[in-house]
Backbone as numpy.savetxt, mean C-alpha at the origin, in Angstrom:
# Nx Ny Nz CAx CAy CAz Cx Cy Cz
-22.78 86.21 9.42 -24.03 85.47 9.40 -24.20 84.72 8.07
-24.20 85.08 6.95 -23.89 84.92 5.82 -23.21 83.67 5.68
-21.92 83.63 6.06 -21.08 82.64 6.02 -21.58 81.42 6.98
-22.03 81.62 7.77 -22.61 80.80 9.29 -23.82 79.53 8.31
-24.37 80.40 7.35 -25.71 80.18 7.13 -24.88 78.84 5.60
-24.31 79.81 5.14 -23.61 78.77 3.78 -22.67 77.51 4.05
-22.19 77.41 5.17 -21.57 76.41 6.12 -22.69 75.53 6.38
-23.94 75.94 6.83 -24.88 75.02 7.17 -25.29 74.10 6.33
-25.44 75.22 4.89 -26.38 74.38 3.64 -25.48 73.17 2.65
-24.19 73.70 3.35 -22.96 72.59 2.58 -23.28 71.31 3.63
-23.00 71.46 4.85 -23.05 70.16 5.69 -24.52 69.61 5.53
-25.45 69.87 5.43 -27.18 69.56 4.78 -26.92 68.50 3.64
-26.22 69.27 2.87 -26.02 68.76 1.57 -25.62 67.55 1.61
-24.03 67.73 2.20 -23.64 66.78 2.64 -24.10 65.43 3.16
-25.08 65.36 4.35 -25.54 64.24 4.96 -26.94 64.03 4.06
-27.32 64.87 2.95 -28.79 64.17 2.40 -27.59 63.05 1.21
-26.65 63.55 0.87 -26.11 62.86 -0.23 -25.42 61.79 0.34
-24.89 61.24 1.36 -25.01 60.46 2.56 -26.08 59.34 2.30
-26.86 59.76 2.56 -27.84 59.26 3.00 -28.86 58.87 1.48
-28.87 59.41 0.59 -29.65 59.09 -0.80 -28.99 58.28 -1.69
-27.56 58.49 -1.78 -26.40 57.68 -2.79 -25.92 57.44 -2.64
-25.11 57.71 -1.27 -23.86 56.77 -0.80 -23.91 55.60 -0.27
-24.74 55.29 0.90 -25.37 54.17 1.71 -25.03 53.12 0.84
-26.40 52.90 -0.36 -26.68 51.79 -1.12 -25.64 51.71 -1.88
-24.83 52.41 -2.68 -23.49 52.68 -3.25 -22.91 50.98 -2.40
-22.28 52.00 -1.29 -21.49 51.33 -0.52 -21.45 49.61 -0.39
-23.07 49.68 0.04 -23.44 48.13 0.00 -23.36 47.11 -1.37
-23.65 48.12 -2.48 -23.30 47.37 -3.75 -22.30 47.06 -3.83
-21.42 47.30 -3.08 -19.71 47.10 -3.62 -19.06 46.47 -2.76
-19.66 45.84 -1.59 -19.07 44.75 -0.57 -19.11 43.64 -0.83
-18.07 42.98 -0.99 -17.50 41.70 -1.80 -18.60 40.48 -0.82
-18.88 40.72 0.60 -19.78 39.81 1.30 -21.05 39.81 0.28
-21.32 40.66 -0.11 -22.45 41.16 -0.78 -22.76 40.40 -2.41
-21.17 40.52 -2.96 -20.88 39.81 -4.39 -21.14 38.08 -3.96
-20.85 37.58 -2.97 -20.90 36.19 -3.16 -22.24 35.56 -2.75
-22.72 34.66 -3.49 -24.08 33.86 -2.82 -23.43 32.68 -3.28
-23.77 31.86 -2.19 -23.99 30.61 -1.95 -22.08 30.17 -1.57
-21.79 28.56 -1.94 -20.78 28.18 -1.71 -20.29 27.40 -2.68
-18.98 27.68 -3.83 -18.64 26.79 -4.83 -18.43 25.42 -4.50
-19.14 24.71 -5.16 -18.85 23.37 -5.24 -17.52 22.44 -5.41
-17.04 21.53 -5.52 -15.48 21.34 -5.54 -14.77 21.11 -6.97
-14.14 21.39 -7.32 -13.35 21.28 -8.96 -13.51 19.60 -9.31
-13.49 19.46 -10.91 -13.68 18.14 -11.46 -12.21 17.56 -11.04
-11.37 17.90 -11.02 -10.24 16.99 -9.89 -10.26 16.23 -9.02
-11.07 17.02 -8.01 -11.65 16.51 -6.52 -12.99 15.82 -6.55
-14.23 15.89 -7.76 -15.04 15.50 -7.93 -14.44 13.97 -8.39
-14.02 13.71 -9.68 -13.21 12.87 -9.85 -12.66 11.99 -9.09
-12.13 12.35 -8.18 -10.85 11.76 -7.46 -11.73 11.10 -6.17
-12.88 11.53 -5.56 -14.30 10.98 -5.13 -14.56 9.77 -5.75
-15.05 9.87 -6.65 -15.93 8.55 -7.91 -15.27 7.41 -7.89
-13.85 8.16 -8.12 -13.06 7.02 -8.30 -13.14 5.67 -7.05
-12.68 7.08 -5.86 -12.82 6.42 -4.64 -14.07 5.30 -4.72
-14.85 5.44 -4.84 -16.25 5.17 -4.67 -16.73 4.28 -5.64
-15.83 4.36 -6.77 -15.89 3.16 -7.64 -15.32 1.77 -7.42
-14.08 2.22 -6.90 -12.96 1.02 -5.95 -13.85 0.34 -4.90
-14.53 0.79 -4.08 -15.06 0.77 -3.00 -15.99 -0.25 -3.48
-16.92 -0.25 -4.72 -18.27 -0.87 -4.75 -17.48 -2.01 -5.63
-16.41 -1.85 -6.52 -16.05 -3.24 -6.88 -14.85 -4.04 -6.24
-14.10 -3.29 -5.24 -13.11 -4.18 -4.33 -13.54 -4.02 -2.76
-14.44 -4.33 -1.99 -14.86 -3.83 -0.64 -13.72 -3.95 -0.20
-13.23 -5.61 -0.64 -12.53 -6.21 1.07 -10.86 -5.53 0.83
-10.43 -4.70 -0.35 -9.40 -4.11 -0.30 -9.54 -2.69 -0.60
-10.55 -1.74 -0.64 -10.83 -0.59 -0.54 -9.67 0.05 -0.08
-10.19 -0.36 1.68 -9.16 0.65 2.62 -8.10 0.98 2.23
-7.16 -0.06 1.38 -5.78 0.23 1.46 -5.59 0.66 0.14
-5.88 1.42 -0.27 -6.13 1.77 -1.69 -6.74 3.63 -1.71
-5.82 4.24 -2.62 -6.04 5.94 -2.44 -5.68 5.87 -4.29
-6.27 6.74 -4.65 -6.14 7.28 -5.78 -5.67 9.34 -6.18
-5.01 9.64 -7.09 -4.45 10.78 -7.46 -5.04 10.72 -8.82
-5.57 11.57 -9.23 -6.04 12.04 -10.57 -4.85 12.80 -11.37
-3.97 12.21 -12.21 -2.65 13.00 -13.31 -3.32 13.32 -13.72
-4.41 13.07 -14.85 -4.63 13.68 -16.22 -6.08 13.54 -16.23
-6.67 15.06 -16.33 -8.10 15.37 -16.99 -8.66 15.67 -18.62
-9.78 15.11 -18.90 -9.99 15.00 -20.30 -10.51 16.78 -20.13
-10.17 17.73 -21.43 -10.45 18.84 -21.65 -11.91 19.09 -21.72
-12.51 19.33 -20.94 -14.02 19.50 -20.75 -14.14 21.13 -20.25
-15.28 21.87 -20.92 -15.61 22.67 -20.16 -15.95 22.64 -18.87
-16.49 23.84 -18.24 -16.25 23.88 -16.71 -17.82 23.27 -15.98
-17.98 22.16 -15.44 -19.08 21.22 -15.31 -19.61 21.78 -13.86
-21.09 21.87 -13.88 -22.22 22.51 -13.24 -22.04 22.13 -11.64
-21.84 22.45 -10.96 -22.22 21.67 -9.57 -23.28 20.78 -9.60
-24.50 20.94 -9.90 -25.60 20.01 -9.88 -25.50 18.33 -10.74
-24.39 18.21 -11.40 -23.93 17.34 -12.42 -23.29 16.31 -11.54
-24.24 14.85 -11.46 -23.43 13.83 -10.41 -21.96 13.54 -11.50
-20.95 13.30 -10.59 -19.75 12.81 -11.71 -19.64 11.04 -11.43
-19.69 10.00 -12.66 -19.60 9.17 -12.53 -17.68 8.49 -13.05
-17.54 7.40 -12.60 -15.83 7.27 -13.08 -15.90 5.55 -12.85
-15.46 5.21 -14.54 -15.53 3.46 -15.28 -13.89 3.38 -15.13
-13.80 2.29 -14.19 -12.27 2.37 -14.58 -12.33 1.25 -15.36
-11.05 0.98 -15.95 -10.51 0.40 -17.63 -10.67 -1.10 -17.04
-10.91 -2.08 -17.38 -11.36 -3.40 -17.21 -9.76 -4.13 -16.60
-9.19 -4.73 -15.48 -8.06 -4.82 -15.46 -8.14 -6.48 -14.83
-6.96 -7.60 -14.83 -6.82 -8.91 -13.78 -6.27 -8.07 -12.53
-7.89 -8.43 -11.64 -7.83 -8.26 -10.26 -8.12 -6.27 -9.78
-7.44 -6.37 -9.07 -7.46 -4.51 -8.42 -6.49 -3.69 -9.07
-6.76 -2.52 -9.45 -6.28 -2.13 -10.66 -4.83 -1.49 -9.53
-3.90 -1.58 -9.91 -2.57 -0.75 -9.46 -1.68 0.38 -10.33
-1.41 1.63 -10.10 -0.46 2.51 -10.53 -1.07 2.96 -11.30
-0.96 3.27 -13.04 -1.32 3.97 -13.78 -2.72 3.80 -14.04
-3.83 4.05 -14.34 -4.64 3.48 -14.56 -5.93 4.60 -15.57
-6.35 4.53 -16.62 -7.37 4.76 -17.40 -8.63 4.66 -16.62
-9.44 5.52 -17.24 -11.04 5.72 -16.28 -11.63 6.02 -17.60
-12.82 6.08 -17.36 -14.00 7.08 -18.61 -14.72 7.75 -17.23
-15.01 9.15 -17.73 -15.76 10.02 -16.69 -17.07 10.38 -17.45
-17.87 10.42 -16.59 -19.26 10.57 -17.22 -19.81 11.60 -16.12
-21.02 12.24 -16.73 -21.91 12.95 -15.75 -22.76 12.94 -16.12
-24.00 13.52 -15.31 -25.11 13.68 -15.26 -25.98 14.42 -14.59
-26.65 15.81 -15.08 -27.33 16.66 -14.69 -28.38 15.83 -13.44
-29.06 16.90 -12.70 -29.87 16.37 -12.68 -31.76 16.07 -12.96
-31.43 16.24 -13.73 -33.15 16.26 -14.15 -32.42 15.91 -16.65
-31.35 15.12 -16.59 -31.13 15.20 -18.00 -30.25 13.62 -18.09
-29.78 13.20 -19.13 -29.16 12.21 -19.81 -27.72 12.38 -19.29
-27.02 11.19 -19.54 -25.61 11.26 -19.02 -25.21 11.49 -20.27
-23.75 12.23 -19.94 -22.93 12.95 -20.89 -21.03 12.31 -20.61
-20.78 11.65 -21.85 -19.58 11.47 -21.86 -18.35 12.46 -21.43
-17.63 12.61 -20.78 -16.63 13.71 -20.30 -15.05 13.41 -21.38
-15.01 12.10 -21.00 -13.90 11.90 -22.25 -13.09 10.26 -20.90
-11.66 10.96 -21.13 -10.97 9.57 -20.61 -10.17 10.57 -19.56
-10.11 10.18 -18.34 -8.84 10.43 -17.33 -7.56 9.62 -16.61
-6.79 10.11 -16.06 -5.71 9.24 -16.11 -5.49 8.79 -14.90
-5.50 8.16 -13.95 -5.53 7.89 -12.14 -4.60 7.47 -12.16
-3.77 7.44 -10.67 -2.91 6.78 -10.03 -3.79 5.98 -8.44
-3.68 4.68 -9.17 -4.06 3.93 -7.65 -2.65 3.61 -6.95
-2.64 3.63 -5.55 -1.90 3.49 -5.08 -1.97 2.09 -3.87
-1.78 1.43 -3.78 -1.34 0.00 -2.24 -0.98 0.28 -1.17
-1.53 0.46 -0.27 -0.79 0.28 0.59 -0.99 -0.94 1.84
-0.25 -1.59 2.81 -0.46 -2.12 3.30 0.22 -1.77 4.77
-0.31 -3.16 5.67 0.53 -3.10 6.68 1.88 -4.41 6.79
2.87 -3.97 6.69 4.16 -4.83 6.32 5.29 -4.63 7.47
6.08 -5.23 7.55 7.08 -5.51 8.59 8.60 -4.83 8.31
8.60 -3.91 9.13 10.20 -3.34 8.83 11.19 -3.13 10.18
12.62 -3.78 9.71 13.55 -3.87 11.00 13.92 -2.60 11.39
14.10 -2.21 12.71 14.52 -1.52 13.27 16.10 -1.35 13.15
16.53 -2.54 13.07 18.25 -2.02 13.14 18.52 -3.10 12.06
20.02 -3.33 11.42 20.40 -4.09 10.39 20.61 -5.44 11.10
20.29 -6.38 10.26 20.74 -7.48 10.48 21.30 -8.43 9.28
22.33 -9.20 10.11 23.27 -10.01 8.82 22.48 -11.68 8.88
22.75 -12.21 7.93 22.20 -13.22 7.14 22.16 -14.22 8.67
21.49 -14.78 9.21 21.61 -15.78 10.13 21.47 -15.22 12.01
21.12 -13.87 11.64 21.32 -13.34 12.99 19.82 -13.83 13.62
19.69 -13.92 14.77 18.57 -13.82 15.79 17.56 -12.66 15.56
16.18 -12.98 15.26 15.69 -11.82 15.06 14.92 -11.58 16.60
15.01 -10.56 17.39 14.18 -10.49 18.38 12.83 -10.02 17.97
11.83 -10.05 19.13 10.18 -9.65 18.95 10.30 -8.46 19.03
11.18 -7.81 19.56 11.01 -5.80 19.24 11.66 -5.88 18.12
12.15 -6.04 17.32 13.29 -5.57 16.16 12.17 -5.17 14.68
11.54 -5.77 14.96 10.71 -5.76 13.68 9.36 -4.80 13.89
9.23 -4.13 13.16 7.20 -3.41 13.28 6.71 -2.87 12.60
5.54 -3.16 12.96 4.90 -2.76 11.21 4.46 -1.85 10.67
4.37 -1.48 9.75 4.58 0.03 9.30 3.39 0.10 7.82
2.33 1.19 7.95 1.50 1.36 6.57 2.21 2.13 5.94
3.07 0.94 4.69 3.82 1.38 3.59 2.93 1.37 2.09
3.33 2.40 1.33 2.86 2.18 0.00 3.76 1.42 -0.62
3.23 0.14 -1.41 3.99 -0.92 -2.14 3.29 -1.16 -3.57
2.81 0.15 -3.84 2.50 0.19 -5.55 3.45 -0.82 -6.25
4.75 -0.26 -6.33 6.16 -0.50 -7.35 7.00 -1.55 -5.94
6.28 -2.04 -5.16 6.98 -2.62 -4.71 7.96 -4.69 -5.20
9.12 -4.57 -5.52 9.09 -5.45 -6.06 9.76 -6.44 -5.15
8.65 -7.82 -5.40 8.50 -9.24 -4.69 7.32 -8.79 -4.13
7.20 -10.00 -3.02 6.15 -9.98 -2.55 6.48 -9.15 -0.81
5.74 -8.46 -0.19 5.90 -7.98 0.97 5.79 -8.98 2.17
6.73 -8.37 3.24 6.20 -9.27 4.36 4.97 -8.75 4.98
3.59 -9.05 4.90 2.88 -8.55 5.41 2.98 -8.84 7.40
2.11 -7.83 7.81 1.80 -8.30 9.42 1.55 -9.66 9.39
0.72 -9.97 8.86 0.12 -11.40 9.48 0.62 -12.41 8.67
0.83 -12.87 8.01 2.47 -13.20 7.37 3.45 -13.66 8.46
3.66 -12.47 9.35 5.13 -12.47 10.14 4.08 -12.87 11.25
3.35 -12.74 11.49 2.38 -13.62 13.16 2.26 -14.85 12.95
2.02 -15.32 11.73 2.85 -16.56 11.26 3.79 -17.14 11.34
4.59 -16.90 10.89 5.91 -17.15 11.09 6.59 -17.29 12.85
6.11 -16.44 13.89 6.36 -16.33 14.62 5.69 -17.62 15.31
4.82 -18.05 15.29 4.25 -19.23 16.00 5.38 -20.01 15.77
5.93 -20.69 14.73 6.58 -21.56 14.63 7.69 -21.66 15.37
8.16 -20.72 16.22 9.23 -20.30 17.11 9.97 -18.97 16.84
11.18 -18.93 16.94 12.29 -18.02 16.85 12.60 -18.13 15.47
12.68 -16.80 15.03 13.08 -15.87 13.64 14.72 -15.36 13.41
14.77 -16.00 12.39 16.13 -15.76 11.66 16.33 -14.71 10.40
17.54 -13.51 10.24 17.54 -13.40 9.30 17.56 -14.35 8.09
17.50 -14.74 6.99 17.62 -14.93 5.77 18.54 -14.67 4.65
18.96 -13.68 5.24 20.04 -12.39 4.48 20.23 -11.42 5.10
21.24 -10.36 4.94 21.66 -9.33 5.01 20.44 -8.78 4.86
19.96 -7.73 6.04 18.98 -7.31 6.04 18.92 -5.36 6.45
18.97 -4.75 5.61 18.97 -2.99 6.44 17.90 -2.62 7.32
18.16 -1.80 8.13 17.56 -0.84 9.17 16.49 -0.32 7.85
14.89 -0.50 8.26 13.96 0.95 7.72 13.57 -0.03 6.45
14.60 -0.50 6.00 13.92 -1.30 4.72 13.05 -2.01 4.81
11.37 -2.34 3.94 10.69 -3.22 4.01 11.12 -4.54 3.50
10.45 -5.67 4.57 10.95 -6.39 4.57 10.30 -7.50 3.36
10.87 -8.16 2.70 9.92 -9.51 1.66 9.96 -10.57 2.55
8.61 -11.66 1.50 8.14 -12.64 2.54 9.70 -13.61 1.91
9.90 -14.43 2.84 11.63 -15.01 2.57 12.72 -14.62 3.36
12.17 -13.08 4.17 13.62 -12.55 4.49 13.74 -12.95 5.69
13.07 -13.75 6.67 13.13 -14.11 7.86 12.39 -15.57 7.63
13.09 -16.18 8.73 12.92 -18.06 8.27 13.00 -18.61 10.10
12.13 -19.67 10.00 12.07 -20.16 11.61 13.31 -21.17 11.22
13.69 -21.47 12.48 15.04 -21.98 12.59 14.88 -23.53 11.92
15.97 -23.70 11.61 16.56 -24.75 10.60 16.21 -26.19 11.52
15.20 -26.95 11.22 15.04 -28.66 11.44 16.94 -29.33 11.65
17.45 -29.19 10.24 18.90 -29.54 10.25 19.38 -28.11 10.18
21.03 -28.02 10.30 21.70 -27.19 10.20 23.25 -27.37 9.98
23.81 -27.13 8.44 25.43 -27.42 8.52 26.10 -27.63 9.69
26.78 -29.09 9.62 27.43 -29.63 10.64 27.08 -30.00 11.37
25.54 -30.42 11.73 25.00 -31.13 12.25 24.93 -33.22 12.46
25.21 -33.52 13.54 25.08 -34.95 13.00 23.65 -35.38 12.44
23.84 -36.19 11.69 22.66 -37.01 11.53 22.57 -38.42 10.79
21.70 -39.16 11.34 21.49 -40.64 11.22 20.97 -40.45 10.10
21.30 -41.42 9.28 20.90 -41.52 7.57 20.37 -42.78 7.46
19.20 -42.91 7.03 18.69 -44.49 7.03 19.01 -45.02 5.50
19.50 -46.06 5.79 19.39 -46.51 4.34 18.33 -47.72 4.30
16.87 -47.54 3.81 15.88 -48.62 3.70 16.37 -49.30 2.06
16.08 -50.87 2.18 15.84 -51.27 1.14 15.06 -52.72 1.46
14.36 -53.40 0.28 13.47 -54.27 1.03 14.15 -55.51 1.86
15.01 -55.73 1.66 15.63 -56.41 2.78 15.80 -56.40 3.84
16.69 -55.13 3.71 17.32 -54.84 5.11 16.82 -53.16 5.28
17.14 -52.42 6.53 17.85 -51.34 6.31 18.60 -50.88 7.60
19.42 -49.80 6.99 21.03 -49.56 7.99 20.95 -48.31 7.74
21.39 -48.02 9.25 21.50 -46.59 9.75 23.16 -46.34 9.61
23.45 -45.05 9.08 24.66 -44.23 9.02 24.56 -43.20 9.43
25.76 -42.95 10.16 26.39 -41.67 10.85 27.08 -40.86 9.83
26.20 -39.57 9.60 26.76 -38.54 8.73 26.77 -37.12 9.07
27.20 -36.23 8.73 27.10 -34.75 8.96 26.38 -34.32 8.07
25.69 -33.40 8.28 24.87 -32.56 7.34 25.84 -31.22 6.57
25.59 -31.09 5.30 26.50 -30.21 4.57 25.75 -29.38 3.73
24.17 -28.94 4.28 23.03 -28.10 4.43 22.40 -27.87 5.63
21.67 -26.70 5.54 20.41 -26.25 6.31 19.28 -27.09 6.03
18.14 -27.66 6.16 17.06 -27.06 5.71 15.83 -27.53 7.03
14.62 -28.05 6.31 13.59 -28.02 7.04 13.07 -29.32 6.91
11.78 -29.62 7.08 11.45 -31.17 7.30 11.04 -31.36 5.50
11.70 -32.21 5.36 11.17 -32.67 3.84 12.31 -32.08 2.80
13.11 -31.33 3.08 14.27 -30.69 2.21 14.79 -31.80 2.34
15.69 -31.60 0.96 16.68 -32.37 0.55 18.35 -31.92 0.74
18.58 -32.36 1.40 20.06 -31.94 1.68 21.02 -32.70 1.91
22.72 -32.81 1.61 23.75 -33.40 1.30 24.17 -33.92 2.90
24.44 -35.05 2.60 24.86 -35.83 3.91 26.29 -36.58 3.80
27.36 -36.31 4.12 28.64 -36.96 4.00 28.66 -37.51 5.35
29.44 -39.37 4.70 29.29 -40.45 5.98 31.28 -40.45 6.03
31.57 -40.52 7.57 32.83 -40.71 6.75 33.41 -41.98 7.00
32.46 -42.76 7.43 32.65 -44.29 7.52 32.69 -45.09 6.03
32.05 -44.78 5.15 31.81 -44.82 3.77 32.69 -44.07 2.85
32.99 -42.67 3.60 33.37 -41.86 2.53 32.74 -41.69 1.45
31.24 -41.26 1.89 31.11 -40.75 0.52 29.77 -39.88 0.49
29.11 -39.25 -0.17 28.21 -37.99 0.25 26.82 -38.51 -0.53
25.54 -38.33 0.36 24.98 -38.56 0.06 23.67 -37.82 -0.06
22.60 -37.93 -0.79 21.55 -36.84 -1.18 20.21 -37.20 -0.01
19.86 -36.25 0.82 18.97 -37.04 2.20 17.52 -36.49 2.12
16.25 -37.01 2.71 15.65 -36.07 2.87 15.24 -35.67 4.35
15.36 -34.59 4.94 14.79 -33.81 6.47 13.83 -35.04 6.68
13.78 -35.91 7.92 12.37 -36.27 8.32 12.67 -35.94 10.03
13.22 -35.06 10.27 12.82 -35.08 11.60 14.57 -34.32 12.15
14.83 -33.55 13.34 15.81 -33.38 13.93 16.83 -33.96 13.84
18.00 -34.45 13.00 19.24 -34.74 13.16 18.78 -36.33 12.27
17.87 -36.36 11.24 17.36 -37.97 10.45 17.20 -37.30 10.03
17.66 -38.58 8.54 16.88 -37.91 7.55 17.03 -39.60 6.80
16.16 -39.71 5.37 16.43 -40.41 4.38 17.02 -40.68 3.52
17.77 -41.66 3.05 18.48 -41.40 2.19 17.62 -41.38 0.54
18.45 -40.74 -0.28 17.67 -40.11 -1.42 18.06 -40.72 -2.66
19.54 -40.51 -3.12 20.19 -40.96 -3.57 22.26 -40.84 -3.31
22.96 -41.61 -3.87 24.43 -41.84 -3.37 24.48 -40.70 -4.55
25.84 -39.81 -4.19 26.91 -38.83 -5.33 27.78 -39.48 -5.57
């Protein structure tokens, strides 16, 4: 009985101490319990916002194609959530590209703005530009599937790109030629595709010779490509002798001067 009775007063014990110190214990120490509210986002990502948003209010009409990376933060202590972050980028000709200087500023809210120091951005370009599907050699036929356009980054891109509309251009004028040796995947520059040649090596063509007297037409070959208004070499071989022309039209041209 004895024992029956001291068994009881332990399990008693037990559930009052349960119940007086453990409970609330418990709840103090649940990590759900440790967190209030939701951290705000790091001056990286705050930053890297502004920036956005700075581009935006001084380049609208080229925003879109334009992303920025934050390299380098000025050593600042660790800045408040409630603190708007502002970002000056460095005065540049035109839209700023690749490396680029900022000043970061903030501002409480209910206080004065506070200098942060200088950060370091990467703006980046991108566009929509034209890239071949398979290789092509200098003079080949370009078909309407071969080419498509692709949102490439052209930060470091050097020349100028073929943009889309660029090449919808080009395409009105008829059928597309390589230009050059051209690779599979590579973006393409504006130059690298050309509408077909007005004249074309070995072509005949009538050569006028005006002068105020008279003028006389000669039968010559063309010993260039080009387009209407180019100047290109014309050998007669009635004359024997080669002459400097200009394009005015399909298989004519002017004469320019004698070699």
């Amino acid at each position: 009985m004895r024992m029956a009775r001291t068994y009881h007063a332990c399990w008693t014990a037990a559930l009052l101490l349960l119940a007086g110190w453990g409970l609330p214990s418990a709840v103090a120490a649940s990590p759900a319990g440790a967190v209030i509210g939701t951290p705000g986002p790091d001056l990286n990502e705050r930053v890297q916002m502004a920036a956005t948003q700075a581009l935006a209010d001084a380049f609208p009409g080229v925003a879109h194609r334009l992303t920025v990376d934050v390299l380098r933060l000025p050593n600042t202590e660790p800045l408040p959530t409630d603190h708007a972050v502002r970002v000056h980028l460095t005065r540049t000709n035109g839209v700023p590209r690749g490396r680029v200087q900022a000043e970061i500023e903030a501002r409480p809210a209910d206080g004065p703005r506070q200098s942060l120091g200088r950060a370091l951005l990467q703006v980046a370009h991108f566009d929509s530009v034209m890239v071949p599907l398979e290789t092509l050699r200098a003079d080949d036929a370009v078909a309407s599937d071969a080419v498509v356009a692709r949102w490439v980054d052209v930060t470091r891109f050097s020349g100028t790109p073929l943009r889309a509309a660029d090449y919808r251009a080009l395409q009105r004028e008829g059928r597309l030629y390589a230009a050059r040796y051209l690779r599979a995947d590579r973006t393409l520059r504006a130059g690298d595709l050309r509408p077909a040649h007005l004249v074309t090596r070995g072509d005949a063509v009538n050569l006028q010779y005006r002068r105020p007297q008279f003028t006389l037409t000669l039968r010559g070959t063309a010993r260039d490509h080009g387009y209407a208004d180019d100047i290109i070499r014309v050998y007669v071989p009635d004359t024997g002798t080669m002459y400097r022309a200009r394009i005015t039209g399909p298989g004519a041209a002017a004469w320019v001067e004698t070699l």
